[in-house]
C-alpha positions in Angstrom: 28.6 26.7 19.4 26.1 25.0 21.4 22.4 24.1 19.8 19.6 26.2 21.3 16.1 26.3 20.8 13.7 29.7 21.8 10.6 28.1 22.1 11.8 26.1 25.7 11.2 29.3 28.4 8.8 32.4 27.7 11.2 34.2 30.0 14.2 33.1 27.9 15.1 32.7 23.9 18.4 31.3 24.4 18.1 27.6 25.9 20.3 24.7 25.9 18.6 21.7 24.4 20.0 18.9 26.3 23.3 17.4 24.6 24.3 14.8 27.0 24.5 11.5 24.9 23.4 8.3 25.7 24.7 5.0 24.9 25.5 4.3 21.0 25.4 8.0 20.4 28.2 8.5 22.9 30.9 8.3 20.5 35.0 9.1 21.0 35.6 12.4 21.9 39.1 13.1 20.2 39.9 16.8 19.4 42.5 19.3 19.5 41.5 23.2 20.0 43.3 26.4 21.1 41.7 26.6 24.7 40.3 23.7 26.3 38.0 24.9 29.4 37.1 21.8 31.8 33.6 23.1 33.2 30.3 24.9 31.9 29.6 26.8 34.9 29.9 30.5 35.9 33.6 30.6 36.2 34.4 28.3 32.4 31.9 30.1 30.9 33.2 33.6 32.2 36.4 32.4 30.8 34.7 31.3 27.2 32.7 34.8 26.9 36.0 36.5 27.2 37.4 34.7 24.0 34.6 35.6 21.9 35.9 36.8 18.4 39.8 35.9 19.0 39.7 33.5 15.9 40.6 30.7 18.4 39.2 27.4 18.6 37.6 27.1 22.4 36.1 23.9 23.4 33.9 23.5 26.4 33.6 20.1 27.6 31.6 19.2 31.2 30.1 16.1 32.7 26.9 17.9 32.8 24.8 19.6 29.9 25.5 23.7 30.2 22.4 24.9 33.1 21.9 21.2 34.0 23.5 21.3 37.7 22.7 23.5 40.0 24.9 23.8 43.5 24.3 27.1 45.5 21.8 29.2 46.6 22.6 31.4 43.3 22.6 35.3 44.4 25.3 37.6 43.5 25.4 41.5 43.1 22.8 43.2 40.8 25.9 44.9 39.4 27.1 42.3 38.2 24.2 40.6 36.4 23.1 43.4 34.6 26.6 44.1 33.2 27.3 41.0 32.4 23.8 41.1 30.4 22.4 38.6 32.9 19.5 41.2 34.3 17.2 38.3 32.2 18.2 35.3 35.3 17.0 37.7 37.9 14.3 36.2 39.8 13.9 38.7 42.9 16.1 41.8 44.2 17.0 42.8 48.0 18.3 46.0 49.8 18.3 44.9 52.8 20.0 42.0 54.7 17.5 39.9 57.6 20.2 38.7 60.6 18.1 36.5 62.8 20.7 35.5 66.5 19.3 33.8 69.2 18.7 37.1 71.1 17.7 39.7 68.4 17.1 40.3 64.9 18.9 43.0 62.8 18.1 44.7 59.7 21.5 46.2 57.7 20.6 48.1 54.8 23.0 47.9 51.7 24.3 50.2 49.5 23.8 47.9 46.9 21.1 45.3 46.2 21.5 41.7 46.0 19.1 39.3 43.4 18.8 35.6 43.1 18.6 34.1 39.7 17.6 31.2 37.9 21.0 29.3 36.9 19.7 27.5 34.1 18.8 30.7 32.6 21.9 32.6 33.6 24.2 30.0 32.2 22.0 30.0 28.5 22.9 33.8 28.4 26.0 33.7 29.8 27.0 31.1 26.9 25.1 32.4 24.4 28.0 35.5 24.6 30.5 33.2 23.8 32.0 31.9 20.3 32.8 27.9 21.4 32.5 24.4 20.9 30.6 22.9 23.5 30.5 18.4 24.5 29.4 16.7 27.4 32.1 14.6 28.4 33.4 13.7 32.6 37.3 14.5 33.2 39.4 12.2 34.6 42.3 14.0 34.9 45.8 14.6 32.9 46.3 11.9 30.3 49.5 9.8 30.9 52.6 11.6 29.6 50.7 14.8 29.0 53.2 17.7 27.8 53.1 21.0 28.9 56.6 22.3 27.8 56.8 25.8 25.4 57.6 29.2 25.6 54.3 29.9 23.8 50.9 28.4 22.9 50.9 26.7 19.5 54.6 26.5 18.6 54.4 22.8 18.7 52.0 20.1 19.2 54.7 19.5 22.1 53.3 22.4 23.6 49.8 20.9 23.8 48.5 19.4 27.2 46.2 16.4 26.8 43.6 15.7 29.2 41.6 12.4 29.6 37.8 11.9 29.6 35.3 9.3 29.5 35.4 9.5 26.0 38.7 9.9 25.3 41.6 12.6 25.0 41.4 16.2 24.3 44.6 18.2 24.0 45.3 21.7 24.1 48.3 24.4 24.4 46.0 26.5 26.6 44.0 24.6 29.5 41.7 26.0 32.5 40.3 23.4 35.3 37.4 25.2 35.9 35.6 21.7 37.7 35.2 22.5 41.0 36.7 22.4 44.6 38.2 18.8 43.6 40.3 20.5 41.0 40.8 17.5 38.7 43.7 18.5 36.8 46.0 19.7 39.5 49.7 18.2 40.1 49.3 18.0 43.4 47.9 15.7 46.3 44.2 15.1 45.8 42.3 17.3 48.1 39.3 15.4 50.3 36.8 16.5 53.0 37.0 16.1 55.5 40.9 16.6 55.9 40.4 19.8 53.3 39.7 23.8 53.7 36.3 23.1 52.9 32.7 24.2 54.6 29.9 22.1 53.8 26.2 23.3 52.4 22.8 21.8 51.8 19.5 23.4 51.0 16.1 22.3 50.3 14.2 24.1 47.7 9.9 24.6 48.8 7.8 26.7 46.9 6.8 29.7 48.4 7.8 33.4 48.3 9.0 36.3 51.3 10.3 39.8 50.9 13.1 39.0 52.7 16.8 37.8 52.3 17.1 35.9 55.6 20.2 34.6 57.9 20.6 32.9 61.0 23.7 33.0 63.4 22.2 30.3 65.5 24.2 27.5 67.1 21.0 25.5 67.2 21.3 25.2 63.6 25.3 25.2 63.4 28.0 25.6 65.7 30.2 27.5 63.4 28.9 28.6 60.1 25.1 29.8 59.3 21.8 29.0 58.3 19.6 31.2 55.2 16.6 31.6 53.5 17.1 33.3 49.7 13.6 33.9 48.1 13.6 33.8 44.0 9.8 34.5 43.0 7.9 31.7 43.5 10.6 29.4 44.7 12.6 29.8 48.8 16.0 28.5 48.8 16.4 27.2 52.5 19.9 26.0 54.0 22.2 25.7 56.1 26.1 25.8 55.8 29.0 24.9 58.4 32.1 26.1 58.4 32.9 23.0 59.9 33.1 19.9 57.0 32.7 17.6 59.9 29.3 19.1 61.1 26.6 17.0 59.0 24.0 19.7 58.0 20.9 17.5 56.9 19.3 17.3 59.9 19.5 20.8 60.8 18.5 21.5 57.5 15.4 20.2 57.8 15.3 21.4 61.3 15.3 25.1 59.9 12.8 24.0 57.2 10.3 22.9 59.7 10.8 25.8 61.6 10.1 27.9 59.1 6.7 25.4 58.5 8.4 25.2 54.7 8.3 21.1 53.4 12.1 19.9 53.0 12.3 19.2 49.3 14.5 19.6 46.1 17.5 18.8 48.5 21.0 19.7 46.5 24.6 20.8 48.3 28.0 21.3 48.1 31.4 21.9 49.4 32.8 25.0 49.3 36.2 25.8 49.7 37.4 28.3 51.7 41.0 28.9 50.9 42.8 30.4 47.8 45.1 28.1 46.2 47.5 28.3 43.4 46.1 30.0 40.0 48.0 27.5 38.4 50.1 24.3 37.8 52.6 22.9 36.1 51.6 22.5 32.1 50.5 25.0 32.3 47.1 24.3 33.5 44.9 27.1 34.6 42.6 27.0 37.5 39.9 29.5 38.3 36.3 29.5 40.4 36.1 26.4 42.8 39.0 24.9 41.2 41.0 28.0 42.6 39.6 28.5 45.9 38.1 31.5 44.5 34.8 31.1 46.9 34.9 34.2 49.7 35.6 33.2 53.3 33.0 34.0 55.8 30.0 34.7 53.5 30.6 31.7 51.1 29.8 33.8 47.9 31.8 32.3 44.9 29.6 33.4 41.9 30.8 37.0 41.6 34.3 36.0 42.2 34.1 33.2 39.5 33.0 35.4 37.1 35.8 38.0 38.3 38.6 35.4 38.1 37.4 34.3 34.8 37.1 36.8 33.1 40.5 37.9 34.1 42.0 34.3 33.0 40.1 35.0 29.7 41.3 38.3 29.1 45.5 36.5 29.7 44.3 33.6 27.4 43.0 36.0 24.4 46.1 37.9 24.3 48.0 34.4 23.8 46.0 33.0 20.9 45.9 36.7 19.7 50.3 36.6 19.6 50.6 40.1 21.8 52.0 37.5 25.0 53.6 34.2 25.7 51.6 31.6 27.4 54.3 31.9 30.2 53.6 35.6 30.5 50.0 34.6 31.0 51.1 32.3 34.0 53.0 34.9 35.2 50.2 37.7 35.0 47.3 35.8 36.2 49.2 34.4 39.5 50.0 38.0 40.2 46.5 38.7 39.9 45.3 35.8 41.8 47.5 36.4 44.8 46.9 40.1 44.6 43.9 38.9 45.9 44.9 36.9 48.7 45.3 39.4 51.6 41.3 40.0 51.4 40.6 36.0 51.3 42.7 35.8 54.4 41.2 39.0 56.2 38.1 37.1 55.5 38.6 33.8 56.7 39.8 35.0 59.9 36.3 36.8 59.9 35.3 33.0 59.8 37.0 32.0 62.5 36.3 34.5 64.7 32.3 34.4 64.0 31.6 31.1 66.4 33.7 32.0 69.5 31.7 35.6 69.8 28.9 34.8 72.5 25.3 34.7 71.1 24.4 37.8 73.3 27.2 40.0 71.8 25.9 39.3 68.3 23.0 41.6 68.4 24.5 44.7 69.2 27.2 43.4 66.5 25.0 43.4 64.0 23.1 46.4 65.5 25.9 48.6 64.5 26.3 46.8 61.5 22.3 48.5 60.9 24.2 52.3 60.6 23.8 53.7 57.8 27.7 55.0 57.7 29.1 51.4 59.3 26.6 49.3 56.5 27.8 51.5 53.5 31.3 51.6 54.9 31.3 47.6 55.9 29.6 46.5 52.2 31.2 48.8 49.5 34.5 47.1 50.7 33.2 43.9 50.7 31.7 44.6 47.3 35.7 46.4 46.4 36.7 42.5 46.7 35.4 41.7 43.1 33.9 45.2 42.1 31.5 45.0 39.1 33.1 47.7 37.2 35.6 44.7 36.4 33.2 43.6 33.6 34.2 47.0 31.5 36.7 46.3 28.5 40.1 47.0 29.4 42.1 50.4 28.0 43.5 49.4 24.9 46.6 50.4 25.7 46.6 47.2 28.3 47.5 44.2 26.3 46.0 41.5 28.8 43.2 43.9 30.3 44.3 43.1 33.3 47.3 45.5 34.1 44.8 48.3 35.2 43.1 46.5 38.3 46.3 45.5 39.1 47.6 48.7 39.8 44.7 49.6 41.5 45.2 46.3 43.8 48.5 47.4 44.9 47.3 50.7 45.7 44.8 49.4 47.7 47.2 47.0 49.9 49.9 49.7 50.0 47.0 51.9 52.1 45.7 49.8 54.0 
């Protein structure tokens, strides 16, 4: 487990003490464990939490200390931080969405509220649930002649998949790329902007504070995609993001910022990918977050859907150190999950696509519909349905993975509609 000291927040008593090491202390890094999980961040940690107690030795490893890098505007569904025991990040709490166009301003209420958090405080918690080994180390990728073959975790050290790092290798039978849109340990052709599914984000972060969770649909800010304002307390998370990776978004950016009469500091930004790809490759290696193209179309919201995927790759990877399935099996179960998913992604990215041919003066009376009470419930429960935070509940025992159940209710649900 990782080292934490209570004195370091007054909001907090679990934070990281910084473990990044520096020159001579940076010493080989050669280990074996039972589930190797590339990445510290909400989906590798959602993993981790999920193998708590299943006498398994899980090793974290990630370029960056656990809290230490923060890449989005961090909001997700209240849901979902309080039963995740994450209520503690929450900075502020909305109920009602702002939609600023260039010819109106509407004002959709939802049926659930939203919260920004603090991520260095989220991730603390969200480790501190865990039972793992944690080391700062960067990922380079597969090492040469990795082996992936087996019918089950841990029959053979031939079943174990070695991965390479700065400071050298790591193997293990059970692996999850949990890195990021660059999805470092994937077989297949490495995936670049601007060629790449990918939409492109940058916000400044000014002190300040509002009552409102703002967006703008204004092409002055971005042909396709949008701009936003996300207050947390004391701190207003301004940005803008394009749909478009070719679209730079500094400038306008900063043009938002001024507007708003908000300095354009604390700059940090992203890609964000905005197609599913596969839930795994050959190794097996598991993917899941970024890595997955688990990042919702349209909106761009990838926090609740990390923590959805993986905790539903956690749940397949305890029942293969636990013996009750193959690490095939897992394969098996966790792309049927992933692509039981993929009707909504693509429902939403054609959302996307549609957003920047409607004409600016249709959009208010869009979005003024979108302000009914039945059409807002209506529109954001299913949108919520997506990755619904009654996820987070243990399984029935009766379902060896815990997965089983919201599979069964996914079919359902595509069967209906």
């Amino acid at each position: 487990m990782p080292e934490w000291s209570p004195w370091l927040s007054p909001n907090l008593a679990l934070v990281p003490i910084r473990k990044t090491k520096r020159g001579a202390e940076r010493t080989p890094l050669n280990a074996d464990a039972d589930v190797l999980v590339c990445g510290a961040s909400f989906a590798g940690l959602a993993v981790a939490r999920e193998l708590a107690g299943a006498d398994a030795r899980v090793l974290v490893i990630d370029r960056y200390e656990i809290g230490e890098r923060q890449t989005s505007a961090c909001a997700a569904p209240t849901a979902w931080l309080e039963r995740l025991g994450l209520a503690g990040s929450i900075r502020q709490s909305f109920d009602e969405l702002v939609v600023h166009t260039p010819h109106g301003t509407a004002r959709p209420k939802l049926p659930w509220t939203l919260s920004t958090f603090d991520y260095r405080e989220l991730c603390a918690l969200l480790a501190a649930q865990g039972d793992f080994e944690f080391e700062t180390a960067k990922v380079d990728g597969r090492a040469s002649g990795a082996n992936g073959s087996g019918s089950a975790a841990g029959d053979s050290a031939a079943d174990s998949i070695a991965i390479a790092t700065d400071r050298g290798e790591v193997s293990a039978p059970l692996v999850v790329d949990a890195l990021g849109w660059r999805r470092v340990l994937a077989s297949e052709a490495v995936y670049q902007p601007p060629d790449a599914p990918l939409s492109r984000g940058l916000e400044v972060h000014p002190d300040g504070d509002s009552p409102d969770l703002e967006v703008w649909i204004d092409r002055r800010y971005v042909p396709a995609g949008y701009g936003w304002s996300f207050p947390a307390g004391s701190e207003l998370r301004v940005g803008v993001g394009s749909f478009d990776p070719r679209f730079h978004v500094k400038d306008t950016t900063v043009l938002l910022a001024d507007d708003l009469e908000l300095p354009a500091h604390g700059y940090q930004g992203n890609w964000i990918p905005h197609r599913m790809r596969k839930a795994a490759a050959p190794g097996p290696v598991f993917f899941a977050g970024d890595s997955a193209g688990h990042c919702l179309p349209l909106t761009a919201e990838g926090i609740r859907t990390a923590f959805y995927f993986g905790i539903a790759l956690g749940r397949e990877l305890r029942a293969v150190v636990e013996g009750t399935q193959s690490r095939e099996a897992a394969v098996e179960r966790y792309e049927r999950f992933h692509e039981a998913h993929r009707w909504k992604f693509e429902t939403l990215l054609k959302g996307q696509r549609l957003l920047p041919r409607i004409p600016p003066r249709l959009l208010p009376p869009l979005f003024g519909m979108l302000s009914r009470k039945r059409v807002a419930d209506w529109a954001f429960e299913h949108y919520l349905r997506v990755a619904p935070p009654e996820f987070t509940a243990p399984a029935p025992v009766a379902d060896r993975s815990g997965n089983g159940h919201a599979l069964r209710r996914l079919e359902a649900e595509r069967t209906s509609t």
